[in-house]
C-alpha positions in Angstrom: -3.3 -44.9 4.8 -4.3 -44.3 8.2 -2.0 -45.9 9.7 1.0 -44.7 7.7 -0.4 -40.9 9.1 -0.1 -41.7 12.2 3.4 -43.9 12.4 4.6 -40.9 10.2 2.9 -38.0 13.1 4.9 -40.6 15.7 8.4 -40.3 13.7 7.8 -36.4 13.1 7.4 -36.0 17.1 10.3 -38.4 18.1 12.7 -36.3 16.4 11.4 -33.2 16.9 12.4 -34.6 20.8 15.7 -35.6 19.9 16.7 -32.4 17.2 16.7 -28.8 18.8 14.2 -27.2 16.5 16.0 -24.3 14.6 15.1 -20.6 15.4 12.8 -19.1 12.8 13.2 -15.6 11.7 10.9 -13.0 12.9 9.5 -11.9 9.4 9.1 -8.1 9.0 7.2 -6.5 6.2 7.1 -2.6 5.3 4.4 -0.6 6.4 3.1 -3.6 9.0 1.6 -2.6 12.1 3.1 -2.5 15.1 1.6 -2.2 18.9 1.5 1.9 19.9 1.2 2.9 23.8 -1.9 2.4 25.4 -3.1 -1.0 22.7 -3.3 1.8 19.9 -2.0 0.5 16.3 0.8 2.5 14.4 2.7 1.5 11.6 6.4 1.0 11.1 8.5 2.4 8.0 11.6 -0.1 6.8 14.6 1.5 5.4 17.0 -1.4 5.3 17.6 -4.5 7.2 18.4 -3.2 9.3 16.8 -0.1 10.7 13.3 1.5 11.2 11.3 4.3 12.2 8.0 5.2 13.5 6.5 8.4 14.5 7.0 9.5 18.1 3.4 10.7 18.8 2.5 6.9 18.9 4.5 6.4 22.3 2.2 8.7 23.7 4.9 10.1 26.2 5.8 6.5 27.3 8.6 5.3 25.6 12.3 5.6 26.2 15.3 4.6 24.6 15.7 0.9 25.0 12.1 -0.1 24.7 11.0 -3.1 22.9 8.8 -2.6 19.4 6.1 -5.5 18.7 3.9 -6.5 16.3 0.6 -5.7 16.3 -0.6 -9.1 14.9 1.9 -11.5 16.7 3.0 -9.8 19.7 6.6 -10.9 18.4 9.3 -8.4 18.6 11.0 -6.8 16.3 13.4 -4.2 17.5 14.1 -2.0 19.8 14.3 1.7 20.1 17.7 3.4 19.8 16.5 7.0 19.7 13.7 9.5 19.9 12.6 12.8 18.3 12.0 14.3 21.7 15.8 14.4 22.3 16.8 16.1 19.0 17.9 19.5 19.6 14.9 20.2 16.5 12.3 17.5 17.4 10.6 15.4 15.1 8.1 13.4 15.1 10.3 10.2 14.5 11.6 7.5 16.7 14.5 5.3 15.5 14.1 1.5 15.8 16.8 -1.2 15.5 15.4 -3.9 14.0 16.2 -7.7 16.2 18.9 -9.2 14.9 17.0 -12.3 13.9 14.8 -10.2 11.8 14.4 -11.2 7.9 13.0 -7.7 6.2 11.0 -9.3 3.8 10.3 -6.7 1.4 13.0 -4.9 -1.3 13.2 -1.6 0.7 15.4 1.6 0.0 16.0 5.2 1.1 15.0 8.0 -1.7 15.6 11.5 -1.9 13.4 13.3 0.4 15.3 16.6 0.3 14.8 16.7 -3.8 10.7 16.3 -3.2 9.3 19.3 -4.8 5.4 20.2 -4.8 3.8 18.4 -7.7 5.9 15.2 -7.0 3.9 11.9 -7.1 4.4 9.8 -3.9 2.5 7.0 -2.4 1.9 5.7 0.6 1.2 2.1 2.2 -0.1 1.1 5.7 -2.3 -2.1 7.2 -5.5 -1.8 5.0 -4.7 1.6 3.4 -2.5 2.0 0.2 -2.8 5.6 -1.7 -1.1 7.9 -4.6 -1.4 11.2 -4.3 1.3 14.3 -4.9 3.6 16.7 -2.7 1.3 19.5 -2.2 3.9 21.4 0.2 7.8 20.5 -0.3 9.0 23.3 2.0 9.1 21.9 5.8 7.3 24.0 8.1 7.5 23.0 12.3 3.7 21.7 13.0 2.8 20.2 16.7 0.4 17.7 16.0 -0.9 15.8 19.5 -2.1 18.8 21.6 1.2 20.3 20.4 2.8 17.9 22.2 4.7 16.4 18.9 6.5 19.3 17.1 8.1 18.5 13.9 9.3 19.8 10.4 6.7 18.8 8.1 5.5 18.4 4.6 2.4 17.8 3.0 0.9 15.0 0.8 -3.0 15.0 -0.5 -2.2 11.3 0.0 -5.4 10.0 1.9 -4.1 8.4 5.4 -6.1 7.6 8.6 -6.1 6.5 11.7 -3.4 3.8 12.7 -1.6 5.2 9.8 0.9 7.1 11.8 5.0 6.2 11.3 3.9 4.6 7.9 6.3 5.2 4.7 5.6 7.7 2.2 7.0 6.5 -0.6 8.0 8.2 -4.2 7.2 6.6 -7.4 9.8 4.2 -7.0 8.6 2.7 -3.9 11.8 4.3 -2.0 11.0 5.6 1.6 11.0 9.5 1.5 9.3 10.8 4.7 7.3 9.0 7.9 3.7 10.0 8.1 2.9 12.3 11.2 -0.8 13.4 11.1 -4.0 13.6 8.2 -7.1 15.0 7.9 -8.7 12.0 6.4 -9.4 13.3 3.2 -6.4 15.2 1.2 -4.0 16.4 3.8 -1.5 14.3 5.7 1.8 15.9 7.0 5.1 13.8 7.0 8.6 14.0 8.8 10.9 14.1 5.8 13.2 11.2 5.8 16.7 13.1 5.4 15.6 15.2 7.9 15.2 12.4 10.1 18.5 10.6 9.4 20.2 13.6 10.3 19.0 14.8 13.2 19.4 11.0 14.8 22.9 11.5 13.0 23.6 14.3 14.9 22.3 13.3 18.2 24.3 9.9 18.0 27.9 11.8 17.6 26.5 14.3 20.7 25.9 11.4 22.7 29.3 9.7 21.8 31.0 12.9 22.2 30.0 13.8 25.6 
């Protein structure tokens, strides 16, 4: 039996010599964490296969359009950033991310209706470690700066618990679809999130600007 292992080990490495090894996909997973400026951890929020956001604040001032998104765990990356909430004509805390195209989104992932949220609403959030339910506890977005007012955006509020390393996770409603991207928390029962529709149309906006001019 011993011997079969290793003449089989021997046959496995020949042709791995002789066949180019196909390219694995780079598996992506919602709410995984991703590397922040600085070796901080943030978390990433998958809306299709396509495209993801984060919350700006985690850059810490650093990054620019064009920069490369990694995992936290693998180093691997997985997109890259196509725009950012500081060039909005309304900031938000929100930076765009187009996922690699060798990137297989592993989990069933869809957009809800974020502008529909309305106080009482249960949601739920998910990020490395951390997985909550909780309710909308302020559906009317109010402009917050959270970072030394250094990250202005148009927020809501969930009771949802949420905690550091958290940030640009998914807030989800009771359908698992991605509603709003989680900008600060207390810790306890108040985190504040960038509505998602909100989001999509201010980088909707700022895409025809930039095509336009």
């Amino acid at each position: 039996m011993k011997i079969t292992r290793a003449l089989f080990g021997v046959a496995i490495a020949l042709s791995a010599t002789l066949t180019p090894a196909a390219h694995a996909s780079t598996i992506v997973h919602q709410a995984m964490a991703i590397k922040a400026a600085e070796g901080y951890q943030c978390t990433l929020t998958v809306v299709d296969e396509t495209t993801a956001y984060t919350a700006l604040h985690c850059g810490f001032g650093n990054w620019r359009v064009g920069d490369t998104i990694r995992s936290l765990d693998t180093g691997q990356p997985l997109g890259t950033i196509t725009a950012l909430g500081s060039d909005l004509a309304q900031p938000l805390d929100a930076v765009q991310i187009a996922l690699d195209p060798d990137v297989q989104v592993a989990d069933e992932v869809a957009r809800g209706d974020s502008a529909a949220l309305r106080t009482g609403d249960i949601v739920q959030f998910q990020a490395p470690g951390n997985y909550a339910v909780g309710v909308i506890t302020e559906d009317v977005p109010r402009y917050v700066s959270v970072g030394s007012n250094l990250y202005p955006s148009l927020l809501i509020n969930s009771n949802v618990v949420t905690y550091a390393g958290n940030s640009g996770g998914p807030l989800m409603d009771e359908e698992g679809n991605v509603v709003a991207v989680l900008s600060a928390g207390n810790q306890e029962d108040n985190s504040l999130f960038t509505p998602l529709h909100l989001i999509e149309e201010g980088f909707g906006e700022h895409s025809r600007d930039t095509r336009s001019s």
